[in-house]
C-alpha positions, -999 to +999 in steps of 0.1 A: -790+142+824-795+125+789-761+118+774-755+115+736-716+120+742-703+081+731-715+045+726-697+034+753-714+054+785-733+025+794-722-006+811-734-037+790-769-047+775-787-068+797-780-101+784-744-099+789-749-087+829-776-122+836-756-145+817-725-135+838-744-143+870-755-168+857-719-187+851-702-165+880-699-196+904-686-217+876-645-224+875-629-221+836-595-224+824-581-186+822-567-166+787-592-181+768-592-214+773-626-222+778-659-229+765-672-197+766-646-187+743-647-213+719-687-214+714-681-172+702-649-182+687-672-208+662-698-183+659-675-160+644-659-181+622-694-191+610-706-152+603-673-147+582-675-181+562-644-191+574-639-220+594-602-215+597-600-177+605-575-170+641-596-153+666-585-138+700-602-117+717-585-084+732-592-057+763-602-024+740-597-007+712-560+006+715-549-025+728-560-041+697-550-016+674-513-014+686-511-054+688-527-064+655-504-035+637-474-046+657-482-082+650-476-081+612-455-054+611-413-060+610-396-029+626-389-004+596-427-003+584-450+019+588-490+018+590-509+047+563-541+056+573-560+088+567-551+122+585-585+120+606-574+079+612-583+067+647-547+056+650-534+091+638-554+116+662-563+095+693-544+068+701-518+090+719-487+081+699-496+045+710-485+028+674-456+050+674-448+038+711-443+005+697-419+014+665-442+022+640-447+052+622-482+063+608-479+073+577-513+096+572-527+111+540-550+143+535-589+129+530-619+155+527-644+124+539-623+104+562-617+078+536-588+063+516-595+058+481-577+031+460-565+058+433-553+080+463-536+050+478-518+036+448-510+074+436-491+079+472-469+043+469-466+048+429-447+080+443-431+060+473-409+037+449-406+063+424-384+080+449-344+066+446-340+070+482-369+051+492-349+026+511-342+053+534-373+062+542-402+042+566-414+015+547-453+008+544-460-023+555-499-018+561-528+001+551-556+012+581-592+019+579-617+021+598-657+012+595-676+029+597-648+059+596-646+083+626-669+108+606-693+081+606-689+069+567-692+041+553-673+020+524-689+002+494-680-030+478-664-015+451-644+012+474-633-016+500-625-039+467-600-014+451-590-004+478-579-043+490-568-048+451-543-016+458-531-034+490-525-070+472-507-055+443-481-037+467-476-067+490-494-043+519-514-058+546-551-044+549-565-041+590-600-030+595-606-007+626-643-024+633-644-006+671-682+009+654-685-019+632-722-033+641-736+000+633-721+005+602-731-031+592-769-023+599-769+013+585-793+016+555-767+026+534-745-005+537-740-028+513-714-052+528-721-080+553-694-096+577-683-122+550-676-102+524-657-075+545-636-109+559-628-116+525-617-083+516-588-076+541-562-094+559-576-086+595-601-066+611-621-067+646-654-065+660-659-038+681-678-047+721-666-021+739-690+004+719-713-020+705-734-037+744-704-050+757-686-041+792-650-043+772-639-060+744-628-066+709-628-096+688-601-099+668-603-117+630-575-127+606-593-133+578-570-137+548-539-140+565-529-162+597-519-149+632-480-146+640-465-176+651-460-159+687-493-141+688-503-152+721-472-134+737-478-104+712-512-100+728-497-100+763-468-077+758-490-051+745-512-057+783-541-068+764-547-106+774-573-112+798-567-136+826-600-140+829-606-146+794-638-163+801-655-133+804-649-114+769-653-150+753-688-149+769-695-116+763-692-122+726-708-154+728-737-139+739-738-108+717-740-135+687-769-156+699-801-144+683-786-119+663-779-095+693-754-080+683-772-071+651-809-059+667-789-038+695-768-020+664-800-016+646-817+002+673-789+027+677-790+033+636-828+039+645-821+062+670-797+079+650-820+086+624-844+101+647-819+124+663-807+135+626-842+144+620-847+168+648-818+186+640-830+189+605-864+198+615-851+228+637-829+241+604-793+231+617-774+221+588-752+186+594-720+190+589-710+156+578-735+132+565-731+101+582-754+070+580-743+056+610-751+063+649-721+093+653-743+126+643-722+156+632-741+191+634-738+229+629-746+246+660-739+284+669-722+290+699-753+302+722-774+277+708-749+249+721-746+262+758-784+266+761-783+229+750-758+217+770-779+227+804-798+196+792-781+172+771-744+161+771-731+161+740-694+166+722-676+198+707-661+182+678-643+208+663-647+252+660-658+264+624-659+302+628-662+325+658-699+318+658-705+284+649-693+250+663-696+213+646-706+192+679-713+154+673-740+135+689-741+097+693-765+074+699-764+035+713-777+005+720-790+023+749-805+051+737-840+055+744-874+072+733-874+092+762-833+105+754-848+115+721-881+134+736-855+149+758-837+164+734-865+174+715-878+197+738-848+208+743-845+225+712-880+239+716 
């Protein structure tokens, strides 16, 4: 059955899977200590502009998430993110696990605004008992955002200035980041997002890879012990090799960018049938994660041929289910789906 549940249902695009035959016999230092690692390592630090940026690659998404927050954070801080924050809804208390609290704020978009931002810590240190309270330490976003939006220059530069001016560290969830990068309604390119927050990662896991996330500290360096911070949150590799290559290869000939691309593509296609049909969207996202309107009949008659997501109920009669596309989605997914909907 045609699946338009995640980006991650597939195993890995098709480069990845011969080049790891191809090097399977060879023998590599383990945790990253090996060619592999350092020829994606350099291609990374080329595509930000910044030769000196610490780069470590990590298992998944959580992993990354709790170690990169955990990493900069001291003990009494907290992380603020929005209320529909990756970290806030479906990480499984996995921050929290590891002694910070997240500190999440209302958003009718799934983004944090600069104004919003330095309204909530103007308040913060307003308050005399402040120092009893969970400190922020950080600020979380991610890109695109898990309704599938996407932040401009400006709204990622105010929102970074906010962050300076407090002393607060800025992390970019990038799990989805190739696809926001090479939506049509972008207007940021790797550099510039490096520039404009402390750390952030590249997402594999959902973006052609089998697992992975690389890692960037852009404008600030990695904790002394960051090597053991990656392992006591179970997210080094022994066979570090094989992420290192992974991303190596997702960043010769612009793979990582034409795969993205085609998902966007895809995307946009899906969007249209929906549209086309008369099903209103119910968020509208620019990115590969589709949200629609769908009464409740109309959803089981399409699930007997396309997987798909309930997001979320709106009334007794209607349901918001999100539909995503890939690296691997296909022309033939899309005709499915099409007739489908008749």
């Amino acid at each position: 059955m045609v699946s338009f549940e995640s980006d991650y249902n597939n195993g890995a695009v098709p480069e990845i899977l011969h080049r790891l035959i191809e090097t399977n016999d060879e023998k590599s230092s383990g945790y990253g200590f090996d060619k592999y690692t350092l020829s994606a390592i350099a291609k990374i630090r080329t595509l930000c502009g910044m030769p000196e940026a610490d780069v470590y690659f990590l298992i998944g998404g959580t992993q990354t998430n709790t170690t990169v927050i955990d990493s900069l954070l001291q003990g009494c801080e907290g992380v603020i993110c929005t209320k529909t924050g990756h970290i806030n809804v479906h990480e499984s208390g996995a921050v929290e696990a590891f002694g910070h609290k997240v500190l999440a704020l209302p958003s009718k978009d799934s983004k944090l605004y600069a104004k919003q931002l330095e309204d909530y810590l103007k308040a913060f240190y307003e308050d005399e008992t402040y120092p009893h309270m969970v400190q922020p330490g950080m600020v979380y976003i991610t890109f695109p955002t898990e309704l599938g939006a996407l932040y401009s220059r400006k709204e990622l530069s105010d929102l970074y200035e906010v962050c300076k001016k407090y002393h607060l560290y800025l992390f970019v969830d990038g799990a989805r980041l190739g696809y926001g990068l090479m939506s049509k309604e972008n207007d940021i390119d790797m550099k510039f997002l490096a520039s404009h927050c402390d750390v952030f990662y590249i997402g594999g896991t959902k973006v052609g890879a089998l697992f992975g996330e690389a890692v960037v500290y852009s404008n600030t360096r990695a904790p002394k012990y960051i090597f053991t911070i990656i392992k006591r949150h179970g997210a080094l590799l022994a066979k570090g090799r094989i992420a290192g290559l992974q991303f190596d290869t997702l960043f010769t000939d612009d793979l990582y960018f034409r795969i993205s691309q085609h998902a966007i593509d895809k995307a946009m296609q899906l969007k249209q049938l929906f549209v086309e049909h008369g099903f209103k969207m119910a968020y509208d996202s620019p990115t590969n994660q589709q949200f629609v309107i769908l009464p409740k009949k109309v959803k089981e008659a399409l699930m007997k041929k396309v997987m798909f997501e309930v997001w979320a109920p709106i009334d007794d009669d209607n349901l918001v289910c999100r539909f995503v596309t890939s690296w691997a989605t296909t022309d033939e997914d899309i005709k499915v789906l099409k007739e489908a909907l008749g």
